[in-house]
N, C-alpha and C positions, 0 to 999 in steps of 0.2 A: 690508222683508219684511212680509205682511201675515198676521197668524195666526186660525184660523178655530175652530170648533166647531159640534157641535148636526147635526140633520136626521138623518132617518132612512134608513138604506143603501135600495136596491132602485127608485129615483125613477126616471119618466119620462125626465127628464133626463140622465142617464146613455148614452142611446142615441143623443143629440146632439151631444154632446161629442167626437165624432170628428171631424164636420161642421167645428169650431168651432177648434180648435188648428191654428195656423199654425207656422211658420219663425221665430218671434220671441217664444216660448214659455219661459221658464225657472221652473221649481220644485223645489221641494224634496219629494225622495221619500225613504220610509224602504226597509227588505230586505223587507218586509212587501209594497210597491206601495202604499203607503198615501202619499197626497200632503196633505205638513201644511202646507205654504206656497205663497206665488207672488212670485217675485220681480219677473218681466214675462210681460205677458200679454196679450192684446185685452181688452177688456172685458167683452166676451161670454164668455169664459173664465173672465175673472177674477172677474166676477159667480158664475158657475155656481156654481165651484170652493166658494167663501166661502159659498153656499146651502147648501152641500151637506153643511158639517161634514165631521165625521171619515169620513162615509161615502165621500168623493172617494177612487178608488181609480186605477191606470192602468189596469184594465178598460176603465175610461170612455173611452178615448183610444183605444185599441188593442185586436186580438183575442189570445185566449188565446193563440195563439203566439207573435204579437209579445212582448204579456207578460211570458213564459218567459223570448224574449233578452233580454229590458231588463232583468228582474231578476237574469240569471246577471251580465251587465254591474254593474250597482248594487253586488252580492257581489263580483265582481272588484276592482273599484275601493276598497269599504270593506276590504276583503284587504289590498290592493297598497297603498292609499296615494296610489296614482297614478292620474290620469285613463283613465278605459277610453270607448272607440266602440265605436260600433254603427250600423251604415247599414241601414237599414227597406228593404225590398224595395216599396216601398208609391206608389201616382198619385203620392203630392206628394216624392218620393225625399226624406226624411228620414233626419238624421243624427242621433243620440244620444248624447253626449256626459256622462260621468258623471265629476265631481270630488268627492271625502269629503271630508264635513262633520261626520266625527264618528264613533263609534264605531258608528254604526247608520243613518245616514244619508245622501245625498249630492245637491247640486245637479246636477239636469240639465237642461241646455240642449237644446233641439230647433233641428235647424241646417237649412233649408228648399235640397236640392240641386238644386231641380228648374230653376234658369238655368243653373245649371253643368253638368247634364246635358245640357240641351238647348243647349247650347253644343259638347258635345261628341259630339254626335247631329249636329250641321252640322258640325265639325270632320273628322268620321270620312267624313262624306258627301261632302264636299267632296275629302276624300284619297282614295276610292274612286272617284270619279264623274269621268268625261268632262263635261266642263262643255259641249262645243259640241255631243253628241248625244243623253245624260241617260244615257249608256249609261255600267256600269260597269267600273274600268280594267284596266290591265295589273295593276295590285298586286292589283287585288281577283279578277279572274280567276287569278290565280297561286294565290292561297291559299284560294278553291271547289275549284281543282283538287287542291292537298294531302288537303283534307278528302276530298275524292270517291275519290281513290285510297285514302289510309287504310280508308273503306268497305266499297269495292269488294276490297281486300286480306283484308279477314277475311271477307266475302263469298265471294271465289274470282273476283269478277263481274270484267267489263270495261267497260273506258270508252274514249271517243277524244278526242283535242286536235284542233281544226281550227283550225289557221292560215289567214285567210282575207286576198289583198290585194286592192283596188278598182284596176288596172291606171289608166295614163292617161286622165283624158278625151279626147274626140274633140276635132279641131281645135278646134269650138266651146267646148269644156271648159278651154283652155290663156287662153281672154279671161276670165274670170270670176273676179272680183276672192274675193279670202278671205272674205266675206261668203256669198256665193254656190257658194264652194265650201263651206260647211261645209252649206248648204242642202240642197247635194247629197247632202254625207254623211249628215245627217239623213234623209233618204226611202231611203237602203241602208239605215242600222239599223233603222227601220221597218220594211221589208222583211222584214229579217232576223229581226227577233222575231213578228213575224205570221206569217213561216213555222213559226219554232221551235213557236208555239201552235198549229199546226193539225196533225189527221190526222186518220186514215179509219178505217172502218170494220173493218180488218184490221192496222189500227196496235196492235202491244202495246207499246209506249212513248209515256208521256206526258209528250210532251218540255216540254208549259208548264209542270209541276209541278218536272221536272228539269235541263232546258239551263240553263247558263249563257251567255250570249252577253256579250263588253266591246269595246269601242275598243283595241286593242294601240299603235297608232302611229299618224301622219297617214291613212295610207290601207290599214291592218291594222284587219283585225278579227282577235277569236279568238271560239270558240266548244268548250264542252265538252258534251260527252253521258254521261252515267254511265248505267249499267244498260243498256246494247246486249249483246244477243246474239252480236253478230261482225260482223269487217268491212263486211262486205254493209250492215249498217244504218248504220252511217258513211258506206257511197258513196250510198247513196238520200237520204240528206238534205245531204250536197254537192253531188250533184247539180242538185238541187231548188233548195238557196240558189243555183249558179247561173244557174239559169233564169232564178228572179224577180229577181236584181241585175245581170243583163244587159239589164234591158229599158231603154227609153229614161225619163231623167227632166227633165222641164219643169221649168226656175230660170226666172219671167218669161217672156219671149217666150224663150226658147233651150229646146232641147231635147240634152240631152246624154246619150252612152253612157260605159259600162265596161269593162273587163274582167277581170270577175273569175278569180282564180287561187286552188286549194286546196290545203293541204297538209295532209295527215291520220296523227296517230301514235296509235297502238292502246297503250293498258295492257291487259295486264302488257309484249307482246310488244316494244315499242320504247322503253321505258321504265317505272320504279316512281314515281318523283321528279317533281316537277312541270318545273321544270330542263330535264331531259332530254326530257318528252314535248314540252313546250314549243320547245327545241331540234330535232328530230328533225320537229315538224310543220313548223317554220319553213323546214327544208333542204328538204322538201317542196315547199313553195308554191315555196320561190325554181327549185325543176328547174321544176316547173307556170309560174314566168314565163318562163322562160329556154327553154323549147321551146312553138313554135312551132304545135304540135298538138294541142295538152294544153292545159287548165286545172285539173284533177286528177289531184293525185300520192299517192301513199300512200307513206310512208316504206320503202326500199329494203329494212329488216329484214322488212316480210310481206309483199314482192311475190313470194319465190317459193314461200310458202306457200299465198298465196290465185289464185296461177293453175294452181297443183295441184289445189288446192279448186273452180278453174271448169270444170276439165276433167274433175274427177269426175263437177260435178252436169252438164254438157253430156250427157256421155255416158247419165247418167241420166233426163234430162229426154227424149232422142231414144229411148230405149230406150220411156220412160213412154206417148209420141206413138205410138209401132208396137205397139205392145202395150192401146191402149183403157187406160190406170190412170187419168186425167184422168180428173173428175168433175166437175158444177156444184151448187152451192149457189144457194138465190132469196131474197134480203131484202125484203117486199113493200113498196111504197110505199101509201098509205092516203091515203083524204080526210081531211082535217081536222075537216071536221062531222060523222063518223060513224063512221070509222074501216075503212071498208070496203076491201078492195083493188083499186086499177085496174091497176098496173104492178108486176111482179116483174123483180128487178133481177138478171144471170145474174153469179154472182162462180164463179171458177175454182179447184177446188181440187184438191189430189195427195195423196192416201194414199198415202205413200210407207210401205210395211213398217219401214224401217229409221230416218226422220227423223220417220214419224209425218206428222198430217198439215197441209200446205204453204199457210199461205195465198195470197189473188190478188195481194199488193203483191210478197211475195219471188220468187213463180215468174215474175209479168213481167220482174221487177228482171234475173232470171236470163238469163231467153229473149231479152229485148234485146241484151244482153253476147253472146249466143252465137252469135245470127242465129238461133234458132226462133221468135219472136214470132210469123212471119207464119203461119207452120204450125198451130202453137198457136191463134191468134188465130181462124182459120179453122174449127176442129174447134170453138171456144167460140161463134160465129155459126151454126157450122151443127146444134150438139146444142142452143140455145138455140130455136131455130127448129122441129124437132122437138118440145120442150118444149111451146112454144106449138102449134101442133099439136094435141098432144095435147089439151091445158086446151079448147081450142073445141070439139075432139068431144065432150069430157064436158060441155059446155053453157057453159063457164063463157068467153063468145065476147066479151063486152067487156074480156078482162084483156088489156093487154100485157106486153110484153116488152123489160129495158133489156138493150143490151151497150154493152163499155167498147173503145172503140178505145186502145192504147195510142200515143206522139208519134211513135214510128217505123211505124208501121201508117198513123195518118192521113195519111203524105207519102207512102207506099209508091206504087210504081206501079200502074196497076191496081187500086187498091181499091176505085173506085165498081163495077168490073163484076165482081172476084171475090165483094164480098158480092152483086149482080145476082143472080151465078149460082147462089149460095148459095142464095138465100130462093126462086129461081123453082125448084129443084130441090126443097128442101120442100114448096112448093106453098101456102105462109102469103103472107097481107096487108103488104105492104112498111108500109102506114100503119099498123101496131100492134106498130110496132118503135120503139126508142127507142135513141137514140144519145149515148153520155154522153163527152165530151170534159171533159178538167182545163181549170180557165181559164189556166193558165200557158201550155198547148199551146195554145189557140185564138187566144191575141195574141201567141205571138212569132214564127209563121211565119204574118203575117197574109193574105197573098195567096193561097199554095197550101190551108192550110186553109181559108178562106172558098170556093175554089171547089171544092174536094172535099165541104163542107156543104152548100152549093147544090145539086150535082149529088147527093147522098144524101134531100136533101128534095125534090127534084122528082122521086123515087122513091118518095116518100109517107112517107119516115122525118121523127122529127123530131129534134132536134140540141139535146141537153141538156148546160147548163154546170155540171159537177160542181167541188168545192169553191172555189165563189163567194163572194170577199167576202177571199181572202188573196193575191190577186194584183194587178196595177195595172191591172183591168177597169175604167175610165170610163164615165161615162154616153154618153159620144162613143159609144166600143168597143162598148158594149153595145146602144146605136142600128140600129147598123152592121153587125153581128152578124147571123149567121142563128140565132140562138136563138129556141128555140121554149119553151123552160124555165130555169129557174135554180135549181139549189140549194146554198142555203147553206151555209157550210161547217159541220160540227159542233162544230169550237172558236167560232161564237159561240153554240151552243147548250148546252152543256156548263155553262156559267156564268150561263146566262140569267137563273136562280133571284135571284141575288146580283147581279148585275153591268148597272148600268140604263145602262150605252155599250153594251151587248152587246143589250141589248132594244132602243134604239134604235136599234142599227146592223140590227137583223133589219128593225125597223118599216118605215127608209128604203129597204130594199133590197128588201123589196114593195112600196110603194107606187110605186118608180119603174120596177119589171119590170110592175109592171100597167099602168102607165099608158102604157107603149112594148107590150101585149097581150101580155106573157109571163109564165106560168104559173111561180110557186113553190114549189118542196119545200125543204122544209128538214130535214138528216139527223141522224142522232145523237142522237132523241131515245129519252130513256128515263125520264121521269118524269111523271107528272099533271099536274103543274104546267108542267112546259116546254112540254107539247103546249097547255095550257089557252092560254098565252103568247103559243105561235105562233100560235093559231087568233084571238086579240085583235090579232094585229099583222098578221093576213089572212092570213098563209099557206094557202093552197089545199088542199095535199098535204103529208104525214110521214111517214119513215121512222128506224126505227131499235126497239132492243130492247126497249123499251116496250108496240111494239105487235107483234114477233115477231122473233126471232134467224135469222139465212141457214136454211132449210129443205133439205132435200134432196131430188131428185126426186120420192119416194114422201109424205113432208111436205106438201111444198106442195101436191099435190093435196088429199092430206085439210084443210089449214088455207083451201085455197080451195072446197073444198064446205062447211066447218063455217062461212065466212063464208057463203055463200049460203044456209045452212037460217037462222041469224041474222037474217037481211036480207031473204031471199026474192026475192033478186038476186046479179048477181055482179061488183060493182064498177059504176063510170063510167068513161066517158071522160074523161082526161087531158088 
């Protein structure tokens, strides 16, 4: 033991001495925090320490609150007799270790945890993790989902369990060695989390911050969602997952399908316990494989509460349709180099008295379900049209206008000639009309939607790919495509600030829509900086609440004269 003196408190040195102390550290501290000896030490420590005289305090080592515990520790142990710990919350996870040396004093060792930690940071990862998809497991989705319930219970909220299974592969799928199948499994969870990260514009859940998605078993996934509103938002994102895990996926030269099956249990209604919702969604999926018609089932406890619930809003929805309660809202799209408007994008909404009022994802969600979409759909093309209309009288003759065809609309019969008749009875420019299609709709009924696109664009429309970039769109697909626009999704905008895959995937995803001559916007944005981002990555066109929130009829006129007193124009051509 080496004993020191002399130097005066308050040195330079003092504020290095944290730098400097490792895992292999022992001295001698008095109750005071005053360090009178060194038993082992780097040299650099043990130089200081000895410099420093009686001034060497644990100050030097640690902050005031650390401090605090070491010396309540030091007291402990000069008390007890007996060695007292203490583990440092601290980078290098240290351990503190105090044995008396005497009526005032005690050696303490400093015990460096930081390999045993990180030992068991891969231990826990490892018992968490799917090793062959990177996806986390059954044990670790079991116990997200305790914690989410627990939540959601003092909350009042609800949450869903989705059991989700990847059916048989096709013929081709049954030759592909375990290598190969796991490749496959790989590009489902893919899928599957690039779904869970994306939504729109009328999404109030954000499901990248919340889902949980794991591997349950060889060809099971699960998936949890906290903080949903009600069933409805569980079927729209089963749904969705599967669209995009039924499309075809290329292992090498083979090309293989799925088929996915879901089974969905609601907390509180089919379960508190994880256990059970767990259970409950699992009898789900197996009715969703086991019939023939289906691949989503909702657990049998709120099927006859939520077709009570469809019959309500049916009858409300047809009531809303005969009575004019529909309304539209305009989100404008903007250049990127000035910010000026060319296209206002028509979103549907329902002031409903009683629910208040209805965004455009839940009333589709609805009208599909019920068979009014086309009716619907129709009154939203044809008040969108009078809109425009109007915007040209007032001068403002280069704005267009987007509408959203929803999956059952674009196969529908007759839809090139009922919007025909639509736009020729307004008496508007078919060419100042935009038509925005999901990319999940436009590649998985590749044939019928390709030539209903066709025949909509050699009407003078043009055929816009809305949230692009979370489905399995190729450069092939996108080649091939009658796209005349693409925009990207708003989950890689969202994170752009932070996230340099998310700036690069915007970068690649202009540079290869311009160079095939189509035109990009990119949504969602709401910051200085993202728009600054997308305008460096070429983006063309922006939308999103940055540069103005959905407007309402009376709105959007005045936001499209107050751009043109601005500008002394009224937008460009798109």
């Amino acid at each position: 033991m080496t004993g020191f003196s002399g130097m005066a408190p308050g040195t330079a040195l003092e504020s290095s001495l944290n730098d400097q102390i490792d895992g292999n550290t022992i001295l001698i501290v008095s109750q005071s925090g005053a360090v009178s000896g060194v038993v082992e030490a780097t040299d650099a420590v043990r130089q200081r320490i000895e410099s420093s005289g009686e001034s060497a305090r644990l100050a030097a080592f640690w902050s005031d609150t650390q401090v605090q515990d070491i010396l309540q520790t030091v007291k402990r142990a000069i008390r007890t007799r007996q060695s007292q710990s203490l583990q440092l919350d601290t980078d290098s996870a240290q351990e503190i270790l105090c044995i008396a040396q005497g009526p005032d004093r005690v050696m303490m060792i400093v015990r460096d945890l930081s390999d045993q930690q990180a030992a068991l940071v891969r231990v826990r990862q490892l018992a968490y993790t799917d090793e062959a998809t990177g996806l986390p497991n059954r044990e670790y989705l079991l116990s997200e989902l305790q914690k989410i319930a627990d939540i959601q219970r003092l909350k009042e909220g609800r949450a869903a369990m989705l059991c989700i299974h990847v059916g048989q592969f096709d013929d081709h799928g049954w030759s592909l060695d375990a290598a190969q199948q796991d490749d496959v499994l790989k590009v489902l969870a893919t899928r599957m989390v690039a779904h869970l990260r994306g939504t729109n514009d009328d999404d109030e859940i954000d499901y990248e911050r919340y889902s949980v998605a794991a591997r349950i078993d060889f060809r099971q996934f699960g998936v949890v969602l906290p903080a949903i509103e009600s069933g409805e938002d569980a079927e729209a994102v089963a749904e969705r997952l599967i669209a995009d895990l039924a499309q075809p996926v290329t292992v090498g030269a083979r090309t293989v399908t799925v088929r996915p099956s879901i089974g969905v249990a609601l907390f509180p209604q089919d379960g508190t316990d994880p256990a059970t919702l767990y259970q409950n969604a699992s009898a789900a999926m197996n009715d969703a494989r086991n019939d023939p018609g289906a691949t989503l089932k909702f657990h049998s406890g709120t099927v006859r509460l939520r077709t009570l619930q469809r019959q309500d809003l049916e009858i409300e929805l047809r009531s809303a349709l005969e009575n004019e309660e529909y309304a539209l809202n305009f989100l404008p799209i903007v250049t990127a180099a000035d910010g000026q408007p060319v296209t206002m994008e028509a979103l549907l909404r329902w002031p409903d008295t009683l629910l208040g009022t209805q965004p455009t994802r839940k009333i589709v969600r609805i009208a599909e379900r019920t068979g009014l979409i086309l009716p619907i759909g129709e009154w939203v093309v044809g008040r969108a049209c009078q809109q425009l209309k109007h915007w040209h009288a007032k001068g403002h003759t280069s704005i267009r206008v987007a509408i959203n065809l929803s999956s059952q609309e674009i196969v529908s019969d007759d839809i090139v000639g009922r919007i025909g008749r639509i736009i020729e009875a307004a008496q508007v420019d078919p060419a100042a009309i935009d038509v925005e299609l999901k990319e999940h709709m436009l590649f998985r009924e590749v044939l019928k939607d390709y030539v209903t696109c066709r025949e909509l664009k050699a009407m003078g429309m043009r055929i816009v790919i809305d949230d692009y970039g979370i489905g399995a769109c190729s450069l092939a697909h996108l080649s091939q495509s009658p796209a005349d626009a693409i925009k990207i999704d708003n989950s890689f905008v969202a994170n752009l600030e932070a996230n340099e895959r998310d700036q690069a995937a915007c970068s690649a995803a202009t540079a290869m829509a311009r160079e095939l001559g189509i035109s990009v916007i990119a949504e969602g944005v709401e910051t200085e900086q993202q728009a600054a981002l997308l305008r460096d990555a070429g983006c063309e066109f922006l939308q999103g609440f940055y540069f103005s929130k959905p407007l309402n009829e009376e709105d959007a006129l005045l936001y499209l004269d107050s751009s043109r007193n601005a500008d002394g124009s009224s937008g460009a051509s798109s």
